[in-house]
N, CA, C and O atoms as CSV, one atom per row, in Angstrom:
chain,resi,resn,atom,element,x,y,z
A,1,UNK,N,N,40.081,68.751,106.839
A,1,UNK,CA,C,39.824,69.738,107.861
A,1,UNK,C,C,41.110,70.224,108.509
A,1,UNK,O,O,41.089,71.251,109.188
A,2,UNK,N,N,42.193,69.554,108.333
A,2,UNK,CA,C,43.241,69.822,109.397
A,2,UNK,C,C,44.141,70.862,108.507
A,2,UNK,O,O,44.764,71.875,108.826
A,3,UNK,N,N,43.941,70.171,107.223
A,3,UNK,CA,C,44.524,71.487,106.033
A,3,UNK,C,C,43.792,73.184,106.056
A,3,UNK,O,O,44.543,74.067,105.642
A,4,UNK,N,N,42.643,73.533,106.436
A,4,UNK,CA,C,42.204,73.956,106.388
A,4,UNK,C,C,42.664,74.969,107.750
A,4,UNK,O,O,42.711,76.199,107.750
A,5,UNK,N,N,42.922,74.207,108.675
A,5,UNK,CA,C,43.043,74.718,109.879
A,5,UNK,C,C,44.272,75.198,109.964
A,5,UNK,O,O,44.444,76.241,110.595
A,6,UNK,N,N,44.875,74.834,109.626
A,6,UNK,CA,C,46.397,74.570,109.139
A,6,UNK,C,C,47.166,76.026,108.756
A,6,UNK,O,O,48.254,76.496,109.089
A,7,UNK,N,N,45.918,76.576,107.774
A,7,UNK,CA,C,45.849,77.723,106.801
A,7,UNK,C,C,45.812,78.925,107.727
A,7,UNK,O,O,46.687,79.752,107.985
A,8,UNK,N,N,44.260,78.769,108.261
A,8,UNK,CA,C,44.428,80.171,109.249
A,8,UNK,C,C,44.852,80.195,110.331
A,8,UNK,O,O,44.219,80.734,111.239
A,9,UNK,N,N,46.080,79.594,110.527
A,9,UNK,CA,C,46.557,79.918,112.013
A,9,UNK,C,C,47.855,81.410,111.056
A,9,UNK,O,O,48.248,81.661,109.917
A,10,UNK,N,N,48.035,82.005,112.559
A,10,UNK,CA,C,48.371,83.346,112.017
A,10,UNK,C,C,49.889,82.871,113.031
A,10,UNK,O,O,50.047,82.429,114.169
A,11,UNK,N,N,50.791,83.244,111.914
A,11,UNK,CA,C,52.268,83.304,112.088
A,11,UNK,C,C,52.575,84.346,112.699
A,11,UNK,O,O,52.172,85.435,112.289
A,12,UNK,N,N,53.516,84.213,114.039
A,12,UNK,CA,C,53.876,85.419,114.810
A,12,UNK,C,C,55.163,85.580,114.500
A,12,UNK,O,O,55.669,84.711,113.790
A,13,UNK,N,N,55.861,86.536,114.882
A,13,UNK,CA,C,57.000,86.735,114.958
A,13,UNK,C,C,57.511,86.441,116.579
A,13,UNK,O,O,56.875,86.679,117.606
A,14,UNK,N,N,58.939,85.813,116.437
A,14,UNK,CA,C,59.488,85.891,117.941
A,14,UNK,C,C,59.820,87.392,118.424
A,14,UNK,O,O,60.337,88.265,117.727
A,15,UNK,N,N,59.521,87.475,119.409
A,15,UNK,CA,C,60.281,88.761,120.431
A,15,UNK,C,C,61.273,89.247,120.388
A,15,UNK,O,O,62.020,88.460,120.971
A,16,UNK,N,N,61.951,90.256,119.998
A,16,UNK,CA,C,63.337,90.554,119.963
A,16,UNK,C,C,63.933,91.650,120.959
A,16,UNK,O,O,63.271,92.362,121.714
A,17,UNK,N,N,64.953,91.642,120.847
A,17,UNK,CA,C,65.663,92.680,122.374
A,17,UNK,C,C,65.983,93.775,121.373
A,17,UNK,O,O,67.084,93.747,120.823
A,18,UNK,N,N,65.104,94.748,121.086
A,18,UNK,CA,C,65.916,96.075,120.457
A,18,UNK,C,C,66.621,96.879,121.291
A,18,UNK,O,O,66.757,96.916,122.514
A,19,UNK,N,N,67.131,97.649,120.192
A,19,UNK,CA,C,67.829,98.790,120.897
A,19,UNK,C,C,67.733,99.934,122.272
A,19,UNK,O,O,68.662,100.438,122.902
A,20,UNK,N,N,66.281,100.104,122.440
A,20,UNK,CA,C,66.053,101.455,123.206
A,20,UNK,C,C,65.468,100.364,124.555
A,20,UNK,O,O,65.407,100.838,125.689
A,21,UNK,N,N,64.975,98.581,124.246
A,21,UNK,CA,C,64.731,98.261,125.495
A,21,UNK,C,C,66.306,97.686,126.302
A,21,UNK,O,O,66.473,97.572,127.517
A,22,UNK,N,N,67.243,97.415,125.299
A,22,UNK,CA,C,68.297,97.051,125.815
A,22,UNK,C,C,69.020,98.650,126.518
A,22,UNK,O,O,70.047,98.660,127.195
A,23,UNK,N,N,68.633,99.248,126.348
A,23,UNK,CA,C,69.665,101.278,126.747
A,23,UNK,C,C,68.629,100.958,128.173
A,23,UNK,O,O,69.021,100.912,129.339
A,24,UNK,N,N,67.038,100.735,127.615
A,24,UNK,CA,C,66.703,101.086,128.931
A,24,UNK,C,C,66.722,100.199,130.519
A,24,UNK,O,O,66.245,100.656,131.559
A,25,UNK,N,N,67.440,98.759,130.366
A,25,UNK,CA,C,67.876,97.962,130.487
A,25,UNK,C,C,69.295,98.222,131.332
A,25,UNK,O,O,69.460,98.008,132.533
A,26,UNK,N,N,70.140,98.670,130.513
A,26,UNK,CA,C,71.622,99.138,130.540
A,26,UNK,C,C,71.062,100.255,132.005
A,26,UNK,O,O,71.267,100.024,133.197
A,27,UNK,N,N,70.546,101.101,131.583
A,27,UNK,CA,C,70.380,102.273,131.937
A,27,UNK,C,C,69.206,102.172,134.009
A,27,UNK,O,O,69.108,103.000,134.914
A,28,UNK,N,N,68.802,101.182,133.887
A,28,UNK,CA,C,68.236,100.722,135.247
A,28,UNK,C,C,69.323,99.849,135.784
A,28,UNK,O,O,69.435,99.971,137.003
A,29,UNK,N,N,70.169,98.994,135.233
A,29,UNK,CA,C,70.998,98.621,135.833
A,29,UNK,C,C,72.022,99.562,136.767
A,29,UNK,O,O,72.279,99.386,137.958
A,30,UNK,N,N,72.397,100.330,136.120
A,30,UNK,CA,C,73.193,101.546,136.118
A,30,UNK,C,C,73.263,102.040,137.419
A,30,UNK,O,O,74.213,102.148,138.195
A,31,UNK,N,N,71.366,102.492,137.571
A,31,UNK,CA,C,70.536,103.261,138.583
A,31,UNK,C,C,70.931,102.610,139.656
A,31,UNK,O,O,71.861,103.075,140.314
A,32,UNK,N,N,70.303,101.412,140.039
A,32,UNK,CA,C,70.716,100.345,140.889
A,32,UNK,C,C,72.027,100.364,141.190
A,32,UNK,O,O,72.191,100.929,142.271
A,33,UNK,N,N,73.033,99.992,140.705
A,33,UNK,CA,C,74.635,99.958,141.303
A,33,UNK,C,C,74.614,100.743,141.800
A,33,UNK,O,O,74.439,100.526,142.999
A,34,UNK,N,N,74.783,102.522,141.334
A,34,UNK,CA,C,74.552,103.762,141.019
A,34,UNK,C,C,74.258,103.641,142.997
A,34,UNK,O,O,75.117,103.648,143.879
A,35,UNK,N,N,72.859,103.548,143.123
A,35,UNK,CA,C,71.972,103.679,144.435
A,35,UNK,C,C,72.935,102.998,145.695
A,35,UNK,O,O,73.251,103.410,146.811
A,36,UNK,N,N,73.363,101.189,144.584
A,36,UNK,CA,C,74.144,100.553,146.361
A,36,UNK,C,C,75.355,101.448,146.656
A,36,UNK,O,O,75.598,101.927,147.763
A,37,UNK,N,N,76.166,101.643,145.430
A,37,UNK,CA,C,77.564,102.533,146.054
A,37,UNK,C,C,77.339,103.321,146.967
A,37,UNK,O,O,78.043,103.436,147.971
A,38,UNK,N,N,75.968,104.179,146.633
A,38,UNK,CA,C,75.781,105.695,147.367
A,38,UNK,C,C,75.570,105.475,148.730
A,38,UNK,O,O,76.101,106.199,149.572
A,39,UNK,N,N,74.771,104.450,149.049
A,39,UNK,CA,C,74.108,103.651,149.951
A,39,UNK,C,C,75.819,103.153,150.978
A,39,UNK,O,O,76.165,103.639,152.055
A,40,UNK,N,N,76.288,102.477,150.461
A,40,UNK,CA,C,77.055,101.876,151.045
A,40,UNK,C,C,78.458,102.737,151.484
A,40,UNK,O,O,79.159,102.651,152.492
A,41,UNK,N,N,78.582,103.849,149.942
A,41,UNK,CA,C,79.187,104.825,150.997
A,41,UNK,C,C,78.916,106.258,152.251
A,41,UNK,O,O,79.658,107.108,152.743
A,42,UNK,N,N,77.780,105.992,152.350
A,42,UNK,CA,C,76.971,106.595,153.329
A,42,UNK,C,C,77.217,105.721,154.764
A,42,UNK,O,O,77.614,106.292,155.780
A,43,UNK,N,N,76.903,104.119,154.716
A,43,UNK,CA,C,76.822,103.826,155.751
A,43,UNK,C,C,78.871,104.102,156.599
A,43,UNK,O,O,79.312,104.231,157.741
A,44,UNK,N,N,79.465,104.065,155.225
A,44,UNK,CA,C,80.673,104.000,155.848
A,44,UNK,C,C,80.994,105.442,156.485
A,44,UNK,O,O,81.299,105.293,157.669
A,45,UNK,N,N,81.018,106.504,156.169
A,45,UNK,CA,C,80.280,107.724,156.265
A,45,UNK,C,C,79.897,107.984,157.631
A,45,UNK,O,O,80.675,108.688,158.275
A,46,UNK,N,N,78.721,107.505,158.281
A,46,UNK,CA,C,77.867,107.695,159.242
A,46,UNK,C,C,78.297,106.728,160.201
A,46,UNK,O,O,78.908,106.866,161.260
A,47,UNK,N,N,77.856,105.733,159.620
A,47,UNK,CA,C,78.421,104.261,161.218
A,47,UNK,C,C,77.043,103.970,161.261
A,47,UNK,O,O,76.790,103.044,162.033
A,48,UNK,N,N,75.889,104.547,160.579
A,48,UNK,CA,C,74.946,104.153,160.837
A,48,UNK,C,C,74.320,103.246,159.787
A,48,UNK,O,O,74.960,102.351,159.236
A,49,UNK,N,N,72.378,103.654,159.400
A,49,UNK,CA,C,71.841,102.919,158.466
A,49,UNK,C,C,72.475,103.315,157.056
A,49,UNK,O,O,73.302,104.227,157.025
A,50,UNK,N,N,72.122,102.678,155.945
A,50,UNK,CA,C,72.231,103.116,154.652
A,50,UNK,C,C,71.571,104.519,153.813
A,50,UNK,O,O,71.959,105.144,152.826
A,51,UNK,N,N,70.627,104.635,154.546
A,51,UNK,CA,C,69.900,106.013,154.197
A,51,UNK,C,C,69.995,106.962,155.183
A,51,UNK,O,O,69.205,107.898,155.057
A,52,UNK,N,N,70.686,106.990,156.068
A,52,UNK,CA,C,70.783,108.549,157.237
A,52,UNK,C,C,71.432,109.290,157.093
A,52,UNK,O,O,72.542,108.842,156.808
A,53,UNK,N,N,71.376,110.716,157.139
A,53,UNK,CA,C,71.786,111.865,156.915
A,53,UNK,C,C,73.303,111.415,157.567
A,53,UNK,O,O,73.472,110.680,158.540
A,54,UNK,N,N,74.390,112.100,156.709
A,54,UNK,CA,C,75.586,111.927,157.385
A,54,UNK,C,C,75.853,113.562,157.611
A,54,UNK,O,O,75.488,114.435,156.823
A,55,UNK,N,N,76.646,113.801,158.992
A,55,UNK,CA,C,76.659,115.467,159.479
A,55,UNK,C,C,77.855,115.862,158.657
A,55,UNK,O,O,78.358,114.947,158.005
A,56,UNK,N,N,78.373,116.982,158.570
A,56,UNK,CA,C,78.966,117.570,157.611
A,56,UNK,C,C,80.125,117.853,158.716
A,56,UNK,O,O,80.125,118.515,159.753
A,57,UNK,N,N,81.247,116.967,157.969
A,57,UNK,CA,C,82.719,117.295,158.922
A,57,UNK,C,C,83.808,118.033,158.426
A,57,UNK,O,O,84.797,118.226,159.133
């Protein structure tokens, strides 16, 4: 019985990191840095929060 059982178990393949999930990967990382710089050079900018309009000098 155990031979038997043995038989139909169904072989998977492991998971792999392709190409277009590693870009899209790359590519959210990116976004993120991308966002704190903007963020952080805003607050320097303003004196204020990270997201407030800075006035035009």
């Amino acid at each position: 019985m155990a031979d038997a059982a043995a038989k139909t178990d169904v072989k998977r393949a492991k998971p792999q990191l392709n190409v277009y999930t590693s870009l899209l990967l790359v590519a959210v990382l990116l976004a993120i840095l991308g966002t704190t710089v903007v963020s952080l050079m805003n607050m320097d900018a303003t004196g204020q929060g990270p997201f407030d309009v800075a006035s035009g000098r």
